[in-house]
C-alpha positions as CSV (number, residue, x, y, z in Angstrom):
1,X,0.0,0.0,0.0
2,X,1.2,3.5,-0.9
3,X,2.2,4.9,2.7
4,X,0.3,8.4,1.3
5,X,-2.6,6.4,0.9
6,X,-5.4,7.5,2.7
7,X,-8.9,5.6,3.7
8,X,-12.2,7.0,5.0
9,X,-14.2,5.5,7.6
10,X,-17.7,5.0,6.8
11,X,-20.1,5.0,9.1
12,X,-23.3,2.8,9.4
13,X,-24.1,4.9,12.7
14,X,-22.7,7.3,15.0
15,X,-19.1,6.7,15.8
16,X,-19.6,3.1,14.0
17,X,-16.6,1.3,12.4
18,X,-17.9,-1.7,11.3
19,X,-16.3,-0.7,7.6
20,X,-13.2,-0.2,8.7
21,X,-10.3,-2.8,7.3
22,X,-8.6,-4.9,10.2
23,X,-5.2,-3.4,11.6
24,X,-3.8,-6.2,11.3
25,X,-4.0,-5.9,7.5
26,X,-0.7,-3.7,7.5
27,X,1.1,-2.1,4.4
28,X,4.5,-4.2,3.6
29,X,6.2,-1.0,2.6
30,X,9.6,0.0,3.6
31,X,9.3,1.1,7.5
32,X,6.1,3.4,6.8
33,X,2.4,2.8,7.7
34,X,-0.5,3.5,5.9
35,X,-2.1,7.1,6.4
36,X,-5.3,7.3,8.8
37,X,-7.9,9.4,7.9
38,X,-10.9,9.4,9.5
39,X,-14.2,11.4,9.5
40,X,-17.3,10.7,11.9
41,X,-20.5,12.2,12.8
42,X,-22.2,12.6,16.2
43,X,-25.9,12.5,15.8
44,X,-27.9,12.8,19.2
45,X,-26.7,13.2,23.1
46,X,-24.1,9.9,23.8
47,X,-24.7,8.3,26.7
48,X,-23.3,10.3,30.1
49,X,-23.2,13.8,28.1
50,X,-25.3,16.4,28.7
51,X,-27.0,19.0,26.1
52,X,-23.7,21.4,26.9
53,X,-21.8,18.8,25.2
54,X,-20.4,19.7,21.7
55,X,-19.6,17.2,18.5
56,X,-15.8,15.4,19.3
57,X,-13.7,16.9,16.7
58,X,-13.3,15.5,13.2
59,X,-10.7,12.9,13.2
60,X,-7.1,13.9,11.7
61,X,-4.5,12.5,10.2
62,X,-1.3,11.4,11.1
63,X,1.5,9.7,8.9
64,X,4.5,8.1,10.6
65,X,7.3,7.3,9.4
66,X,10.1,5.2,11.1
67,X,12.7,3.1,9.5
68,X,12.8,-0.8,10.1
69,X,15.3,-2.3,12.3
70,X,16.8,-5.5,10.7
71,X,17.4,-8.6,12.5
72,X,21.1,-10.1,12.0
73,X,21.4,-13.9,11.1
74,X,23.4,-14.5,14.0
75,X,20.9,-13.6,16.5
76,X,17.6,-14.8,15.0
77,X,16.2,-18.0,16.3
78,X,15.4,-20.8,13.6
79,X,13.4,-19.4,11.1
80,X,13.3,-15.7,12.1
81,X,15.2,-15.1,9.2
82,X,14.9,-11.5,7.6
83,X,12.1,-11.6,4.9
84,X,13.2,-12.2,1.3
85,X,13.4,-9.0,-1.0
86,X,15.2,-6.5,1.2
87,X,17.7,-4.8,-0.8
88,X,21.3,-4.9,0.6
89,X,20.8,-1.2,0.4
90,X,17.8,-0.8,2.4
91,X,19.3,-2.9,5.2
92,X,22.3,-0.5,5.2
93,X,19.9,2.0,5.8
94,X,17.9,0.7,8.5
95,X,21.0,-0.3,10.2
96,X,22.2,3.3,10.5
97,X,22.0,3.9,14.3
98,X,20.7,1.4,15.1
99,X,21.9,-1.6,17.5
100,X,23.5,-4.1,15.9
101,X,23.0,-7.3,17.4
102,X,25.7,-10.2,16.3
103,X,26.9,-13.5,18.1
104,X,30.4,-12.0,19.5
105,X,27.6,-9.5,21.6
106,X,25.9,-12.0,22.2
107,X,28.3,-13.8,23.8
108,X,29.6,-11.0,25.7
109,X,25.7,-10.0,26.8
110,X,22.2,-11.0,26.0
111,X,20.9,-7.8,26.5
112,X,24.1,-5.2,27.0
113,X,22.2,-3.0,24.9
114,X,18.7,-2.5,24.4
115,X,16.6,-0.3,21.5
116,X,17.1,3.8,22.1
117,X,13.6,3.5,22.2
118,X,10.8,1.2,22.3
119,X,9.2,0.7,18.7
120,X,6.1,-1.6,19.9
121,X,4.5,1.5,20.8
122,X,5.1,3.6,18.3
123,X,2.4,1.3,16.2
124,X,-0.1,3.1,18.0
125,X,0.7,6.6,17.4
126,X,-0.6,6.4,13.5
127,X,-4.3,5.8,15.8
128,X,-4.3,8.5,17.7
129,X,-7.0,9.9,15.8
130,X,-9.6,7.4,16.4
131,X,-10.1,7.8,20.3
132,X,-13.6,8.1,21.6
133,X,-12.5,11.3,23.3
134,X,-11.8,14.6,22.3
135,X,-10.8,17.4,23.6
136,X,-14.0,19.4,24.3
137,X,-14.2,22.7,21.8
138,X,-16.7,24.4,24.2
139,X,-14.7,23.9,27.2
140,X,-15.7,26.4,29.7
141,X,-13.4,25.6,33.2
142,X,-15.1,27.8,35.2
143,X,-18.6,26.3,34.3
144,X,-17.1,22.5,34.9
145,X,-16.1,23.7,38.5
146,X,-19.1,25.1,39.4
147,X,-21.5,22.2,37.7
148,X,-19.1,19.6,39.9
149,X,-19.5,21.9,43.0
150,X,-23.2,21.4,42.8
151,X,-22.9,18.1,42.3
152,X,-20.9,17.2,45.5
153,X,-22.7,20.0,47.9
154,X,-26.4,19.3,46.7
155,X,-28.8,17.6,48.5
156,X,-27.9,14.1,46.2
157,X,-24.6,13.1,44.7
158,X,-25.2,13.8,41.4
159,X,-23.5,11.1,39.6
160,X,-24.6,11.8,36.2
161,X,-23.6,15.1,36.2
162,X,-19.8,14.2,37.4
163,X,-20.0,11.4,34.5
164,X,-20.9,14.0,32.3
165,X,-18.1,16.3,33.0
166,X,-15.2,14.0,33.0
167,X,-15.6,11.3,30.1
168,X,-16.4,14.2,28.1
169,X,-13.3,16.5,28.7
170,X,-10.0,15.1,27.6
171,X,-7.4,13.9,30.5
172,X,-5.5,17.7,29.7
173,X,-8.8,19.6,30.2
174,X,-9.5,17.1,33.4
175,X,-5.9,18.4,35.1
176,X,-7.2,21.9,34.7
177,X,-10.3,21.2,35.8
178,X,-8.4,19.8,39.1
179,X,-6.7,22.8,39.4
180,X,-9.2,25.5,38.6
181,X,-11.3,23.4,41.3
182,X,-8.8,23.6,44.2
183,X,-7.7,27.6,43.7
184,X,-11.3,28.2,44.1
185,X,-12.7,26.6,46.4
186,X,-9.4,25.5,48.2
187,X,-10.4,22.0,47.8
188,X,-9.1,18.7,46.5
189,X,-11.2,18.2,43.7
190,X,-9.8,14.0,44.0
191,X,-10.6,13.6,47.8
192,X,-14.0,15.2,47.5
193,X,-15.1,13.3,44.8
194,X,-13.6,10.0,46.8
195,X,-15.5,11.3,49.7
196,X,-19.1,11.5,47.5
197,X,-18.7,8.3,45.7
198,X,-18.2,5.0,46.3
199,X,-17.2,1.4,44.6
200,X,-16.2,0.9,40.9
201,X,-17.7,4.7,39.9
202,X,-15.3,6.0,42.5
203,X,-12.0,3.7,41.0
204,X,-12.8,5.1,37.4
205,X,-13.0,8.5,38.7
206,X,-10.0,8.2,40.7
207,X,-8.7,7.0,37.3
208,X,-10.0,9.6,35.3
209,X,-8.5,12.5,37.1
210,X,-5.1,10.6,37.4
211,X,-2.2,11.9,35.0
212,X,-1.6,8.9,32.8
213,X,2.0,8.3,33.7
214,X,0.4,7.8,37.9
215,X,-2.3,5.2,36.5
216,X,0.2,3.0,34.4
217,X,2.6,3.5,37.4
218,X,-0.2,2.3,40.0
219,X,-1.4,-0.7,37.9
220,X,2.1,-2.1,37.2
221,X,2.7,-2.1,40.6
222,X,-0.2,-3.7,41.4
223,X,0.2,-5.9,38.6
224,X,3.8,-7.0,39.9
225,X,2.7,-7.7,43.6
226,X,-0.2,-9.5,42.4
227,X,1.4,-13.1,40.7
228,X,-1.4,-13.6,39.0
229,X,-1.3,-10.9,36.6
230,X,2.6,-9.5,36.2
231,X,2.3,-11.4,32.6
232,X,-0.8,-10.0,31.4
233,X,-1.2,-6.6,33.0
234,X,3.2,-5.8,32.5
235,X,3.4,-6.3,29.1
236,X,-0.2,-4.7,28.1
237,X,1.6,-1.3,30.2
238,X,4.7,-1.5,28.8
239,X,4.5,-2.8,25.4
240,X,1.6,-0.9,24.2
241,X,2.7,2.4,25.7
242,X,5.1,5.2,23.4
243,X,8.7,5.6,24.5
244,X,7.9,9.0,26.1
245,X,4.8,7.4,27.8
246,X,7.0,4.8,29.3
247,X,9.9,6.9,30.8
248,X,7.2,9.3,32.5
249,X,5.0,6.1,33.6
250,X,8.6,4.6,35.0
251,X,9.5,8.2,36.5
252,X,6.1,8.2,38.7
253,X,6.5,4.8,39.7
254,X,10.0,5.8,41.1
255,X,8.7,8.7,42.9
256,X,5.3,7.5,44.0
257,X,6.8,3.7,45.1
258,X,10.3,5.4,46.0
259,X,11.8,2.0,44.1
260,X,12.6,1.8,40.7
261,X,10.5,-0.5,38.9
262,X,13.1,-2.9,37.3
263,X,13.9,-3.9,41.0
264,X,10.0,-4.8,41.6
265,X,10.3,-6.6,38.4
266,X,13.8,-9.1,39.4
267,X,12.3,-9.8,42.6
268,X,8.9,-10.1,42.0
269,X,9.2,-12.0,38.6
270,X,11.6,-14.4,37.2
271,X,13.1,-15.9,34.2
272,X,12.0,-15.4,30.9
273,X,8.6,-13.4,32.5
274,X,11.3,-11.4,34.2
275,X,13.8,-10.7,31.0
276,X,10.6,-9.7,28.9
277,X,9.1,-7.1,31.4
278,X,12.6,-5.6,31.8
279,X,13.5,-5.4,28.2
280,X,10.5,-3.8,27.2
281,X,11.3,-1.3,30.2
282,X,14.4,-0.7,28.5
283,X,16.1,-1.7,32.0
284,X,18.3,-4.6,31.7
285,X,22.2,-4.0,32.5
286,X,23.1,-7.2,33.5
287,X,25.0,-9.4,31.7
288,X,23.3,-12.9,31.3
289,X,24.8,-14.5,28.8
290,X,23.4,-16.2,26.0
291,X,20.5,-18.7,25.6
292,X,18.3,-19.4,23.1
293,X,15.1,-18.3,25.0
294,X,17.0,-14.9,25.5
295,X,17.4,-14.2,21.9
296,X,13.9,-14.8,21.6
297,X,13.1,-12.3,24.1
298,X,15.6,-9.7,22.9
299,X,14.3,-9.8,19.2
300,X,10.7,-9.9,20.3
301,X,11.7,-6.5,22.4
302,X,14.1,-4.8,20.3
303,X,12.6,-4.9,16.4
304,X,9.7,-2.5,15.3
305,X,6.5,-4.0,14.9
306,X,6.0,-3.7,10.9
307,X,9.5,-5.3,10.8
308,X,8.0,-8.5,13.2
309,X,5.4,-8.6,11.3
310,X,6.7,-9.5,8.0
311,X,9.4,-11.9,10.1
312,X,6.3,-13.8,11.4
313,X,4.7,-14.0,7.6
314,X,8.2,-15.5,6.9
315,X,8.7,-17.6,9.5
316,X,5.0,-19.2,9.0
317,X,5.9,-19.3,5.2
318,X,9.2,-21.8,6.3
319,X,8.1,-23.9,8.9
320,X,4.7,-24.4,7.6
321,X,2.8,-22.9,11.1
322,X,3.0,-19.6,13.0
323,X,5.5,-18.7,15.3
324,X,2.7,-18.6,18.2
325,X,3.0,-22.7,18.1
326,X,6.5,-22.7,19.0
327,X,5.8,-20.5,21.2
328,X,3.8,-22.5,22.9
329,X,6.0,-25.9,22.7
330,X,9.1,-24.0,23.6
331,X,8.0,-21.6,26.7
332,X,5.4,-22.8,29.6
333,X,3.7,-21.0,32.7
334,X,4.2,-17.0,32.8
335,X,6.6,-16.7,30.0
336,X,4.5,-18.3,27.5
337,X,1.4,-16.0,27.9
338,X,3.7,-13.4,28.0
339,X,5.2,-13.8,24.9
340,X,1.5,-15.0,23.7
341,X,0.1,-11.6,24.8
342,X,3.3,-10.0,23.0
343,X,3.4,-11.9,19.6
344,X,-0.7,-10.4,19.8
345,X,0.0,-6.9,20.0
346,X,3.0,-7.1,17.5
347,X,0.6,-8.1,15.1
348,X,-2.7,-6.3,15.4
349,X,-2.5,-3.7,18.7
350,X,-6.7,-3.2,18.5
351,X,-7.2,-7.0,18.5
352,X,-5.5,-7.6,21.4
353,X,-7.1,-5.4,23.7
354,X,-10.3,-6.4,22.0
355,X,-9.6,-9.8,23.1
356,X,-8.7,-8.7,26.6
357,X,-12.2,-6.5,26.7
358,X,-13.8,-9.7,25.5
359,X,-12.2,-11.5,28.5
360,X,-12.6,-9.0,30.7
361,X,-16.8,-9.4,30.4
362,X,-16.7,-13.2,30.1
363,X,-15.9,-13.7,33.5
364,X,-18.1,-14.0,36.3
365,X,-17.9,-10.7,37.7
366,X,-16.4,-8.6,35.2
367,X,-13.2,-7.6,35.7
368,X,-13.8,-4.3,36.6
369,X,-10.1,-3.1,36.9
370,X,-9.2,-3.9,33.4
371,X,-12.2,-2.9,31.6
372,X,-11.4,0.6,33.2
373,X,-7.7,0.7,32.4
374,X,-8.0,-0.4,28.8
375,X,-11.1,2.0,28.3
376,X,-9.2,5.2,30.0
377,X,-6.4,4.7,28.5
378,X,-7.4,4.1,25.0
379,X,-10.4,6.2,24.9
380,X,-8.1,9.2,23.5
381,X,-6.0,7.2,21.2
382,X,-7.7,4.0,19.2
383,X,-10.4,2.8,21.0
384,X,-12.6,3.1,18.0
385,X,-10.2,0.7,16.1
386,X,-10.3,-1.4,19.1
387,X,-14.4,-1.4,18.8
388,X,-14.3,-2.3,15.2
389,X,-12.0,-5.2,16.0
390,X,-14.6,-6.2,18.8
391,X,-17.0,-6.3,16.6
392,X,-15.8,-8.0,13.6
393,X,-14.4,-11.1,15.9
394,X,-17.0,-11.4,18.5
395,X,-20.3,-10.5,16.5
396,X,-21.5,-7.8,19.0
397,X,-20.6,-4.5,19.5
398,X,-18.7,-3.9,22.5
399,X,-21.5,-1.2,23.6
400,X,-23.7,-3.8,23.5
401,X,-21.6,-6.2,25.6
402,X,-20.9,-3.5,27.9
403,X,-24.6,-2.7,28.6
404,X,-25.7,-6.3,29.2
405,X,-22.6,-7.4,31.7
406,X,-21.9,-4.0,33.7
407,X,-23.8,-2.8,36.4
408,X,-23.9,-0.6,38.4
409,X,-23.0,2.9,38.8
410,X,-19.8,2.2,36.8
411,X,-22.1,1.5,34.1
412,X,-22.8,4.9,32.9
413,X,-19.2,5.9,32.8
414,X,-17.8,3.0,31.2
415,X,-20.4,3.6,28.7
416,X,-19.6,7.2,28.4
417,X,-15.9,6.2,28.1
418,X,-17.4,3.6,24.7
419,X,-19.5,6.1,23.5
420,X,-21.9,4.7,21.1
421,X,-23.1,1.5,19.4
422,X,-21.2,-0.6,16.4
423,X,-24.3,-1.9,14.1
């Protein structure tokens, strides 16, 4: 595909994507994406807005560019050989400052150096356009801080009208909102909202008024002391975030934790589990010589995802199966969802948290925690890519699947946060 090729998204209702073509479904070109242009309409009030709410924003375009990291001979397990039909030339190229990884470094250290920055997430940047959230054109501060006054001090809670205000504001206009809030009324705008509400509404509030960087910080962390989920919940944070995203979520776990967190990671985690969270972290110093299951975590870490992707077409076309099945003879336990969860977002970012979201309402209770992290913290960036995915696998909108599993007073926020129905 032509990376100045654009496509439209058409729209079967509001804010509907069921037209638009997978993500995994990728241009082969040389270390560019496709163009993303996008154009919605808003017809009526979306659920947990109010009539002072204004249209989102048309959606823009963006066009990365970023060149593709090659993967030396030497270092590639079986079969992860670089695709056929790059010129000698355009590895020269790509190899420009780049790391280059050969068997004497190897040797010397598995992971001596690790990528200047981390290309996983830069997949997502070309999206940003298709969050359910806008910045709000008609944003009035003073009239937020006074409608969220009344809805604290009344004679009710009013939990409709807090909804209303902050999944309709972006998390920018929410931080000034948090500060207008306190130098008038001298108030924590946080602790009085915590002090009015209650249960899940009160956790995606909490959430909501969070800079981004503290909310990745506090769920890793929780995610790390909690066994059960270092695999799933560490490599969705730091795989899927951008490079600046991840220094400032790693900063604020320093200074809320006072530890760093590549020493949670070594002692709360522990081989390959443990190499993978702290190569994607970027934090690994140490030599540990080499291994085969190393290799495997350093390329998996270290290339760009357009580059993985065609290295996991080639692989498939020489072994005669996907690379996920070796995955899964060759790693067990942790490591092998891990990589699982990895190998997923490599190849189609929107898919795998559609997946998660799916998982996330299958259970018994939903899983309350990660429907809101994954709705907060894509609802500015590609959650309506992540609803199209939903839809096209699952054959129901996630709207739909929202309204019939959540309840609750979490339900109109979470809704808010989805914004509208996926016919």
């Amino acid at each position: 595909m032509c990376p100045n090729r654009f496509f439209s998204i058409g729209l079967k209702s509001a804010w509907s994507l069921s037209d638009l073509p997978p993500q995994g479904a990728r241009a082969r070109g040389r270390g560019r994406e496709p163009g993303h242009t996008g154009a919605g309409a808003h017809t009526g009030t979306p659920p947990g807005c109010d009539d002072t709410c204004s249209p989102p924003a048309p959606l823009g375009t963006h066009v990365p560019t970023r060149t593709q990291t090659p993967i030396s001979s030497e270092s590639a397990p079986a079969g992860l050989d670089t695709p056929a039909g790059d010129s000698e030339g355009e590895r020269q190229t790509a190899a420009s400052g780049t790391m280059s990884v050969t068997s004497k470094k190897m040797g010397l250290s598995l992971t001596q150096e690790i990528l200047s920055h981390l290309g996983l997430a830069n997949k997502t940047a070309a999206w940003g356009t298709l969050g359910t959230l806008r910045t709000f054109l008609s944003f009035s501060v003073d009239k937020d801080v006074q409608r969220l006054l009344r809805a604290i001090t009344g004679p009710g809670v009013d939990r409709t009208a807090i909804v209303d205000v902050l999944t309709n504001r972006s998390r920018e206009q929410r931080q000034v909102i948090a500060q207008a809030f306190q130098e008038r009324t001298q108030q924590d705008l946080l602790k009085s909202l915590q002090a009015a509400l209650s249960g899940h509404l009160e956790g995606i509030v909490v959430a909501l008024l969070q800079p981004a960087a503290r909310l990745d910080a506090r769920e890793l962390r929780t995610a790390l002391k909690d066994s059960g989920a270092a695999e799933d919940v560490g490599v969705e944070i730091l795989a899927t975030r951008t490079p600046p995203q991840l220094q400032e979520c790693l900063a604020a776990y320093k200074h809320d934790f006072q530890v760093e967190a590549e020493e949670d990671i070594k002692s709360e985690t522990s081989g390959t589990l443990r190499d993978l969270l702290l190569a994607l972290a970027k934090a690994l110093k140490q030599a540990e010589g080499p291994s085969t299951e190393g290799i495997w975590v350093l390329i998996l870490t270290q290339r760009n995802p357009e580059h993985l992707v065609r290295v996991f077409d080639q692989y498939q076309r020489r072994t005669g199966h996907e690379l996920e099945h070796t995955v899964r003879n060759r790693f067990h336990g942790d490591a092998q969802r891990a990589l699982l969860s990895l190998a997923s977002v490599i190849r189609n970012t929107a898919l795998y948290f559609a997946d998660k979201l799916h998982q996330a309402l299958r259970e018994t209770q939903p899983n309350y925690q990660a429907l809101m992290r994954i709705l907060i913290s894509r609802s500015e960036t590609d959650l309506l890519s992540i609803r199209a995915e939903f839809r096209r696998k699952f054959g129901k909108s996630l709207y739909s699947s929202l309204q019939d599993a959540v309840k609750g007073d979490c339900r109109l926020a979470l809704l808010a946060l989805c914004r509208a129905e996926d016919l």
